[in-house]
N, C-alpha and C positions, 0 to 999 in steps of 0.2 A: 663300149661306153667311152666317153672322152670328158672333159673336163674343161672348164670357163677359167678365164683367169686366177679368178676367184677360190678357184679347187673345186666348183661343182658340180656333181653328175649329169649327165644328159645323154641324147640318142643322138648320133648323126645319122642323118637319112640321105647324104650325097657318097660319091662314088670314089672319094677321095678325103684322104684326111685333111681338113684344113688347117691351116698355119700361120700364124701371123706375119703378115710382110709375102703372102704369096700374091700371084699377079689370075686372076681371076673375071670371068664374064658370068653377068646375072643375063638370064632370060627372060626374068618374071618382070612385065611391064618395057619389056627391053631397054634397062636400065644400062645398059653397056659393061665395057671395062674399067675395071679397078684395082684397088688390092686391100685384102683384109685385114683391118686394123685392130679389130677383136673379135672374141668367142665370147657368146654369152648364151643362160638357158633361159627358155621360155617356153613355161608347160611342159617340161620335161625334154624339151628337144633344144639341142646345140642350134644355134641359127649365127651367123656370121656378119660382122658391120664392116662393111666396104666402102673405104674414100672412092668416089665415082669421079674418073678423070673430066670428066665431060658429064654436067647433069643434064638428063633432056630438057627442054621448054617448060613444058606443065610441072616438074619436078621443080624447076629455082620458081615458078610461080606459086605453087602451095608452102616452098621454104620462106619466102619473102610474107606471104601471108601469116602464116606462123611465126613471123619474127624468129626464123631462126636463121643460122649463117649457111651461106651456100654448100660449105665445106662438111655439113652434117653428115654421117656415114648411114647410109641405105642398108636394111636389116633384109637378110636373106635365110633359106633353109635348104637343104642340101642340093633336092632337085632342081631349086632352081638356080644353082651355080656351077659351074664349069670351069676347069683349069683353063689356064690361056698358055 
Protein backbone atom coordinates (compact mmCIF):
# COMPACT_ATOMS: atom_id res chain seq x y z
CA UNK A 1 0.00 0.00 0.00
CA UNK A 2 1.15 3.63 -0.43
CA UNK A 3 -0.39 6.71 0.26
CA UNK A 4 -1.47 10.28 -1.88
CA UNK A 5 -0.42 13.37 -0.61
CA UNK A 6 -3.27 13.59 1.17
CA UNK A 7 -2.48 10.33 3.55
CA UNK A 8 -4.64 8.00 1.48
CA UNK A 9 -4.60 4.50 0.98
CA UNK A 10 -4.21 2.92 -2.34
CA UNK A 11 -2.72 -0.12 -4.55
CA UNK A 12 0.36 0.65 -6.88
CA UNK A 13 0.37 -1.60 -9.67
CA UNK A 14 3.99 -0.45 -11.32
CA UNK A 15 7.21 -1.95 -10.54
CA UNK A 16 8.67 0.86 -8.80
CA UNK A 17 7.70 3.04 -5.97
CA UNK A 18 6.78 6.40 -7.26
CA UNK A 19 7.97 9.65 -5.95
CA UNK A 20 7.49 12.93 -6.44
CA UNK A 21 10.10 14.80 -8.50
CA UNK A 22 11.18 11.32 -10.20
CA UNK A 23 12.05 11.60 -13.96
CA UNK A 24 9.75 8.92 -15.55
CA UNK A 25 8.29 7.63 -19.31
CA UNK A 26 4.40 6.97 -19.83
CA UNK A 27 3.71 4.42 -22.46
CA UNK A 28 0.16 4.61 -22.46
CA UNK A 29 -0.87 6.81 -25.67
CA UNK A 30 3.01 7.43 -25.76
CA UNK A 31 2.74 10.33 -23.92
CA UNK A 32 6.56 10.41 -23.49
CA UNK A 33 8.88 11.88 -20.73
CA UNK A 34 8.34 13.65 -17.69
CA UNK A 35 8.43 13.78 -14.03
CA UNK A 36 5.91 13.19 -11.40
CA UNK A 37 4.37 16.00 -9.76
CA UNK A 38 1.72 13.95 -7.58
CA UNK A 39 0.15 10.82 -6.23
CA UNK A 40 -3.25 10.48 -6.13
CA UNK A 41 -6.16 7.60 -5.62
CA UNK A 42 -8.53 6.83 -7.90
CA UNK A 43 -10.80 3.76 -7.32
CA UNK A 44 -8.53 2.41 -4.99
CA UNK A 45 -5.47 2.54 -7.08
CA UNK A 46 -2.32 5.06 -6.63
CA UNK A 47 -2.12 6.66 -10.25
CA UNK A 48 0.55 9.25 -10.73
CA UNK A 49 0.28 13.22 -12.54
CA UNK A 50 3.32 13.74 -14.65
CA UNK A 51 4.35 17.34 -16.04
CA UNK A 52 5.07 15.96 -19.87
CA UNK A 53 8.29 17.69 -21.12
CA UNK A 54 6.93 17.67 -24.61
CA UNK A 55 3.03 17.25 -25.02
CA UNK A 56 2.12 15.21 -28.26
CA UNK A 57 -0.11 17.07 -30.98
CA UNK A 58 -3.59 15.76 -30.27
CA UNK A 59 -2.68 16.15 -26.56
CA UNK A 60 -2.18 20.38 -26.66
CA UNK A 61 -5.19 19.98 -29.10
CA UNK A 62 -7.73 18.41 -26.69
CA UNK A 63 -5.88 20.81 -23.63
CA UNK A 64 -6.71 23.85 -25.82
CA UNK A 65 -10.22 22.51 -26.49
CA UNK A 66 -10.78 22.18 -22.89
CA UNK A 67 -9.55 25.31 -22.13
CA UNK A 68 -7.10 24.03 -20.18
CA UNK A 69 -3.10 25.16 -19.88
CA UNK A 70 -0.69 23.29 -21.71
CA UNK A 71 1.25 22.53 -18.62
CA UNK A 72 -1.76 20.23 -17.24
CA UNK A 73 -0.01 17.06 -15.74
CA UNK A 74 -1.17 13.51 -17.64
CA UNK A 75 -2.62 11.02 -15.01
CA UNK A 76 -1.04 7.55 -15.30
CA UNK A 77 -1.20 3.94 -13.44
CA UNK A 78 1.60 1.99 -12.68
CA UNK A 79 1.90 -0.34 -15.86
CA UNK A 80 1.93 2.35 -17.75
CA UNK A 81 4.98 4.20 -16.41
CA UNK A 82 8.47 3.44 -16.49
CA UNK A 83 11.65 4.90 -14.66
CA UNK A 84 13.79 6.83 -16.88
Amino acid sequence: MLYNVEGKEGNWTGDFEPVIGQRVNIIFNSLGKGTIVNRKVVNGFIAVEVTLDKNPTWRKQNLIRLNLPEYTPALAFGPEVSLI
